[in-house]
C-alpha positions in Angstrom: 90.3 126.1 59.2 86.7 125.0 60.2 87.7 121.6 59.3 90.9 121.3 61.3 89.1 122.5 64.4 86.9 119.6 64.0 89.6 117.1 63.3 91.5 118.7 66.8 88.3 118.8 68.5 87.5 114.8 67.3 90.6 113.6 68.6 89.5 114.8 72.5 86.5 112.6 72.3 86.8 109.6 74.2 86.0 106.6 72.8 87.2 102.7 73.0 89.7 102.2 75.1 90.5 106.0 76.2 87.1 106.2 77.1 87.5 103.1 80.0 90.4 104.4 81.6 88.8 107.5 81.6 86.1 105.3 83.0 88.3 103.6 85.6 90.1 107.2 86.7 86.5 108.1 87.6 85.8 105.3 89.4 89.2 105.6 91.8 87.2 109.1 92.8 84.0 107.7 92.9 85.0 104.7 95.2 87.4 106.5 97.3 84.9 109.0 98.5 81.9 106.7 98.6 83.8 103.9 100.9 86.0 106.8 102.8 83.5 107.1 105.5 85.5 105.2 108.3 88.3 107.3 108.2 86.4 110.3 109.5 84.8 108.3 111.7 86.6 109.1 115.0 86.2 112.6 114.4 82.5 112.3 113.8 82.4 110.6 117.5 84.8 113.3 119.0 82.5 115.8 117.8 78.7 114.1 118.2 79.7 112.0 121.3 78.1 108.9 119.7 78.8 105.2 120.4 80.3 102.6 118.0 76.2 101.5 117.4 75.6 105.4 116.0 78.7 105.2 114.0 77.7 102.2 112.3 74.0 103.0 111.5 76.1 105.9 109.6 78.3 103.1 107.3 74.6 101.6 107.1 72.7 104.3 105.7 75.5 105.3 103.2 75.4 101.2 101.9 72.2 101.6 101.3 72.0 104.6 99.5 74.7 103.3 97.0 74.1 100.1 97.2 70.2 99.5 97.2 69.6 102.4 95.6 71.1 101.1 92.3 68.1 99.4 92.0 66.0 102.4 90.8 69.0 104.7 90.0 70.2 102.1 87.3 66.6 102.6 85.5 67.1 106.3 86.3 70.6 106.1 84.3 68.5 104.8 81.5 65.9 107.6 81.0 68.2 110.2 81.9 71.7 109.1 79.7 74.5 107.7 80.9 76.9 110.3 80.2 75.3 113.1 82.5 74.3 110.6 84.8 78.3 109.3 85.5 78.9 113.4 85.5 76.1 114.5 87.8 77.3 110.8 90.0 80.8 111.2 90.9 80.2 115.4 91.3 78.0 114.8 94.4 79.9 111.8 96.3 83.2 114.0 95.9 81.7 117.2 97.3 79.7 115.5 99.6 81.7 113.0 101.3 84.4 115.7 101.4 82.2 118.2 103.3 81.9 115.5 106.3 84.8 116.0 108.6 83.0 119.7 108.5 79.9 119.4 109.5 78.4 120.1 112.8 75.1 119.8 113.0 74.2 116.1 113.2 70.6 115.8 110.5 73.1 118.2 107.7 75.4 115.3 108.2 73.1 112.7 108.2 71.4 114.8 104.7 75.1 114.7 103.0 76.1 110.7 103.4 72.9 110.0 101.7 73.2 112.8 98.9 76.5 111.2 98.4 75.8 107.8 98.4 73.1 108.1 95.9 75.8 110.3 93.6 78.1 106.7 93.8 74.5 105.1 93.4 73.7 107.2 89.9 77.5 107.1 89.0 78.5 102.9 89.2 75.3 101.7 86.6 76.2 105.1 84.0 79.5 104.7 84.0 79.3 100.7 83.7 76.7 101.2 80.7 79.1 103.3 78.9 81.9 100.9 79.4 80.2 98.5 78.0 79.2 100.6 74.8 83.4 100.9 73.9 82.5 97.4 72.5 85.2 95.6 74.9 83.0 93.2 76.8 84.4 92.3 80.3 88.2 93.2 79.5 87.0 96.5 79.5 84.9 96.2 82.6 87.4 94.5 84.1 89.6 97.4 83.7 86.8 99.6 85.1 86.4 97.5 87.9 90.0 97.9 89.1 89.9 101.5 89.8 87.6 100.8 92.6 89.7 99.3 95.0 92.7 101.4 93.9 90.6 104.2 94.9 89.8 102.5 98.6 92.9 101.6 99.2 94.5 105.4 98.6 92.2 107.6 100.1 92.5 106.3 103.7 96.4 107.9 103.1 95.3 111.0 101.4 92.3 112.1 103.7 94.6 111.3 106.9 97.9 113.1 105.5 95.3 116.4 104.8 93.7 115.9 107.9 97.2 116.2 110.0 98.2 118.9 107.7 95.3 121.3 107.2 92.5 119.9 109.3 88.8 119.2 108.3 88.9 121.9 105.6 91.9 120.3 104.0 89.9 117.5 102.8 88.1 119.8 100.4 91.0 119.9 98.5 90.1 116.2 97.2 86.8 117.1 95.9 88.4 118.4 92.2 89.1 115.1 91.7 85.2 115.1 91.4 84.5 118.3 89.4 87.3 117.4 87.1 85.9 113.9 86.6 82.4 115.4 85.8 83.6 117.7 83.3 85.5 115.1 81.5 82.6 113.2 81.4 79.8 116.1 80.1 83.1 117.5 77.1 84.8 115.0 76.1 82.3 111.7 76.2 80.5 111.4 73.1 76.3 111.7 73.8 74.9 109.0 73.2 70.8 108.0 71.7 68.4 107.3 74.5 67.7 103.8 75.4 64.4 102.8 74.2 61.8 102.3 76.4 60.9 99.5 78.3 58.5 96.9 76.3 55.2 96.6 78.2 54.8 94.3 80.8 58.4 95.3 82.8 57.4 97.8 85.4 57.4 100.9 84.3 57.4 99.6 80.0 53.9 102.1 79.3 56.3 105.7 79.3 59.3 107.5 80.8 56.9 109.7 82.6 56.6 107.6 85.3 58.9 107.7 88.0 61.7 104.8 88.1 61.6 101.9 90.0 62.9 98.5 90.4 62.8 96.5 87.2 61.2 93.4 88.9 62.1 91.3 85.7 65.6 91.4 86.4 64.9 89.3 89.6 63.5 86.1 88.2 64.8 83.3 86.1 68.8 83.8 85.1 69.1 87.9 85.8 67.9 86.4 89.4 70.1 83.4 89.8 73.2 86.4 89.3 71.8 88.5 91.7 71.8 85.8 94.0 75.5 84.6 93.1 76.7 88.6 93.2 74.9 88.4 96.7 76.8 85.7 98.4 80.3 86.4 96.5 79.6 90.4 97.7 78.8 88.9 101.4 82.3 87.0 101.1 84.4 89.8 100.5 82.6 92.5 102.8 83.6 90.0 105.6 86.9 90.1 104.8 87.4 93.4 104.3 85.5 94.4 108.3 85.8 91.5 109.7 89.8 91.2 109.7 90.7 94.0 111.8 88.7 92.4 114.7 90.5 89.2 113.9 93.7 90.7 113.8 93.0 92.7 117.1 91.1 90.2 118.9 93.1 86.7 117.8 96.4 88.1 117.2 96.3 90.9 120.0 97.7 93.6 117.6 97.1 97.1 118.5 94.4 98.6 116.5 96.8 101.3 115.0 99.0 98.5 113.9 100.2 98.7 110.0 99.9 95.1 109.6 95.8 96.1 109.5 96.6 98.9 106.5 98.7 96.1 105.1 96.4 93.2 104.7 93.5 95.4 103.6 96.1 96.9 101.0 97.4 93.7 99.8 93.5 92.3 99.5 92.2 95.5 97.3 95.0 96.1 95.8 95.1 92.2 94.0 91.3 92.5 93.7 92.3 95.5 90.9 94.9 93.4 89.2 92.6 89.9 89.3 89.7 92.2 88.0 91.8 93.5 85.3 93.3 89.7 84.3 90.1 87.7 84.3 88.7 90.0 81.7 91.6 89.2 79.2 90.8 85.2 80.6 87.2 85.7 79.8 87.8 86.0 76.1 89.6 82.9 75.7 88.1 80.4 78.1 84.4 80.2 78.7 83.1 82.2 80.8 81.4 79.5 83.3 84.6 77.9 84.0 86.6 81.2 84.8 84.1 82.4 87.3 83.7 78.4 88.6 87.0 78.1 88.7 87.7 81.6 90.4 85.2 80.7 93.4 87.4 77.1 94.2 90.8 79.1 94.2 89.7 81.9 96.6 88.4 79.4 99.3 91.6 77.8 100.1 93.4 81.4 100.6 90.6 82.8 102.7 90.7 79.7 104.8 94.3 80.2 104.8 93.6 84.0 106.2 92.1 82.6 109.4 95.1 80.4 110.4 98.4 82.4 109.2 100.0 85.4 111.9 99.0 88.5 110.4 102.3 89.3 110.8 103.9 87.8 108.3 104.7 87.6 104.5 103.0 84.1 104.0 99.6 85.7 105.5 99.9 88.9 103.1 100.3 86.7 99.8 97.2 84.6 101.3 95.6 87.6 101.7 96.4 89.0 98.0 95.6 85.8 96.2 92.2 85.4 98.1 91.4 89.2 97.0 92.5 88.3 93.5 90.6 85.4 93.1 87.0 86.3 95.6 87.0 90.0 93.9 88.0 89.2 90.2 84.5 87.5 89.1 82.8 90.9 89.5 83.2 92.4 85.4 82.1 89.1 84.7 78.8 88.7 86.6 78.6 92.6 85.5 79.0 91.6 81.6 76.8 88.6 82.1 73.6 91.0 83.6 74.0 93.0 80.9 74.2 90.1 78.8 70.8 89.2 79.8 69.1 92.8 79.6 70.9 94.2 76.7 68.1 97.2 76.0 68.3 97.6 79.5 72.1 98.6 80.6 71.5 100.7 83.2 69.1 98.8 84.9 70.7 95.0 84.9 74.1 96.7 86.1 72.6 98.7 89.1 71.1 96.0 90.2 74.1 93.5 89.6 76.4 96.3 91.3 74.8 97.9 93.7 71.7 95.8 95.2 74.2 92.5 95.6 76.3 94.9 97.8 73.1 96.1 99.6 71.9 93.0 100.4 75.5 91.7 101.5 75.2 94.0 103.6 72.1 93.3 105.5 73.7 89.7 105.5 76.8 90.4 107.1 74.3 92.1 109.9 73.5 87.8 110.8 77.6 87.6 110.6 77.9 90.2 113.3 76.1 88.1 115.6 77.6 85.2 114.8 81.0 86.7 116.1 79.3 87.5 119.0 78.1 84.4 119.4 80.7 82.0 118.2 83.6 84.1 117.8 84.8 85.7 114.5 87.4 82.9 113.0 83.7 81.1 113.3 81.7 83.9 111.7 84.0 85.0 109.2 84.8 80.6 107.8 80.8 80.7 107.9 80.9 83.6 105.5 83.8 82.4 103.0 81.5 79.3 102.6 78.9 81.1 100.7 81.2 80.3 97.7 79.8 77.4 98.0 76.9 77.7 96.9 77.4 80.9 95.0 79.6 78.4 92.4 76.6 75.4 92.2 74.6 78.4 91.0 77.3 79.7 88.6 77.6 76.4 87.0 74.0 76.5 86.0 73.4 80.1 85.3 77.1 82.0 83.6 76.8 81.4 80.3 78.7 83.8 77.5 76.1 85.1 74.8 77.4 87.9 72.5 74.8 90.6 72.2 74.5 94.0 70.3 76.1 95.8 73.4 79.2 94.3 73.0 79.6 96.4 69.2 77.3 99.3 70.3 79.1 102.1 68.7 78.7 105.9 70.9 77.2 108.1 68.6 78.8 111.2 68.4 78.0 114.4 69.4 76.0 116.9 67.1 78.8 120.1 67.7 81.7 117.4 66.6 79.7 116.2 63.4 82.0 117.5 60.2 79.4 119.4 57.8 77.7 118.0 55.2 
């Protein structure tokens, strides 16, 4: 009897390829909450009176908690284990980012966007780490990396439909998608050994006791080079995805409630999930400097193509899909090729390769702003696209595909699910 409740109980546990959709499933939550903030913002302004400059501070702060924050929370990840860290992640940016169309009282709101963006902070390097442990390289992170925009590009539909229905509170409802994410993570995800610790001479390398920081090696000599590529390839796509509404609205003179916005957005996210899922399957058979190369030359043509086509029209929604396909897909790769680097390390290399690119894009896209004030934003937004430019000189020099022990690094299982001796 004993035994056949373990053999019933083994079968739950997630591992190899159960364990990344599981993975990806998660991330759909995790994303959707994290970048969900515009949605509620025109009730936040109906209720705090605040201008469009207040409202974007708010986008701000939560881009930098998740974003920049990788930077420590990835070494965090690390000490802590990636399994409760993914868990204790996408718990907090579901509850929290669900409690906003709620809140009142203007520091309590401004205390929950940055508890929740440092849950998406903890969740993207854990549950990136344990990807990469299944053994599947950047397939499997590729097929992690599509839940992400899946999740964006639903939740605007969800939150709105609950909002009209039940009001603020009705937005609650989506925060199980959180708690049963967590638990699926803490039961059913094998535990794993602790990473070792740092060697000496990387911040941080004499003990765990310390508290974490930013592992400065990972920002010289190749782990730098794909920081800087993730960087201008992250700076690419955030343009696209706020910069076209202003172009469709301010070029095109389409209302800002039109659908053709939803639509181009949808079309770009929704082909960045299929590209990301492709290019891993690509990645095993062609090397990897020419995918991600090769990626960076087929996305310019479509984004320029964005900037010239009427947004209302079929031609100007395949530009849009194939530029999202080919600017967004490169991501698992750049992901694997961190880890690559920093293979003792996981948590660290992919928080910085995930989340501080993303930061930093997004202090970038602050010079981009002015630009469209300056020079318009067909200008701004051409000026941006052409960071590909030298984002693919650098990935010429600096992808390479080296196999390393993470890429067979087996999840050990759990003590209760051990048959006895």
């Amino acid at each position: 009897m004993r035994a056949t409740l373990l053999r019933r109980r083994h079968a739950l546990v997630l591992g190899g390829g159960r364990l990344v959709v599981f993975a990806a499933l998660a991330h759909v939550v995790n994303d959707a909450f994290v970048y969900g903030l515009p949605v509620f913002l025109p009730g936040i302004q109906m209720r705090f009176g605040w201008g469009e400059a207040t409202l974007a501070s708010l986008v701000t702060l939560v881009a930098i908690a998740s974003n920049v924050a990788q930077g420590v929370s990835g070494t965090l990840v690390d000490r802590w284990g990636r399994r409760r860290s993914a868990a204790v992640g996408v718990l907090t940016v579901a509850v929290m980012i669900s409690l906003v169309p709620s809140i009142e009282h203007p520091l309590l709101l401004v205390a929950v966007l940055v508890a929740g963006g440092f849950g998406s902070a903890l969740f993207h390097p854990a549950a990136a780490a344990l990807v990469r442990s299944t053994g599947g390289g950047a397939t499997a992170l590729g097929v992690y990396g599509a839940g992400g925009p899946i999740g964006v590009a639903l939740f605007p539909l969800l939150a709105l439909a609950l909002l009209e229905a039940a009001g603020p509170e009705g937005v609650l409802v989506l925060a199980w998608g959180g708690v049963l994410a967590a638990l699926g993570f803490l039961a059913f995800v094998p535990h794993q050994p602790p990473a070792p610790r740092p060697p000496r001479g990387v911040r941080g390398g004499r003990g765990w006791g310390r508290p974490p920081s930013i592992d400065t090696t990972l920002l010289r000599g190749r782990s730098g080079a794909l920081l800087t590529i993730g960087t201008l390839q992250a700076t690419a796509d955030l343009t696209f995805l706020s910069s076209l509404p202003l172009l469709m609205t301010g070029r095109w003179g389409l209302e800002a409630t039109s659908p053709w916005l939803a639509a181009g957005l949808a079309a770009y996210q929704l082909a960045a999930a299929a590209g990301s899922m492709g290019i891993g399957l690509i990645d095993a058979r062609w090397p990897r400097r020419w995918v991600v190369v090769g990626s960076f030359l087929a996305a310019g043509p479509f984004l320029a193509a964005t900037l010239i086509l009427p947004p209302t029209t079929a031609a100007f929604l395949v530009a849009a899909a194939f530029a999202g396909a080919f600017t967004s897909s490169v991501i698992p790769l750049l992901i694997a090729q961190a880890q690559d680097e920093a293979p003792d390390r996981l948590g660290a290399a992919t928080g910085m390769q995930v989340g501080v690119t993303w930061g930093l894009a997004g202090i970038a896209y602050l010079g981009v702003g002015v630009l469209q004030q300056t020079l318009g934003v067909t200008v701004a937004m051409a000026v941006a696209y052409a960071m590909l430019l030298p984002a693919l000189a650098l990935a010429w020099r600096a992808v390479r595909h080296v196999p390393t022990p993470t890429d067979a690094e087996p999840l050990a299982p759990t003590p209760a699910l051990e048959a006895p001796a």
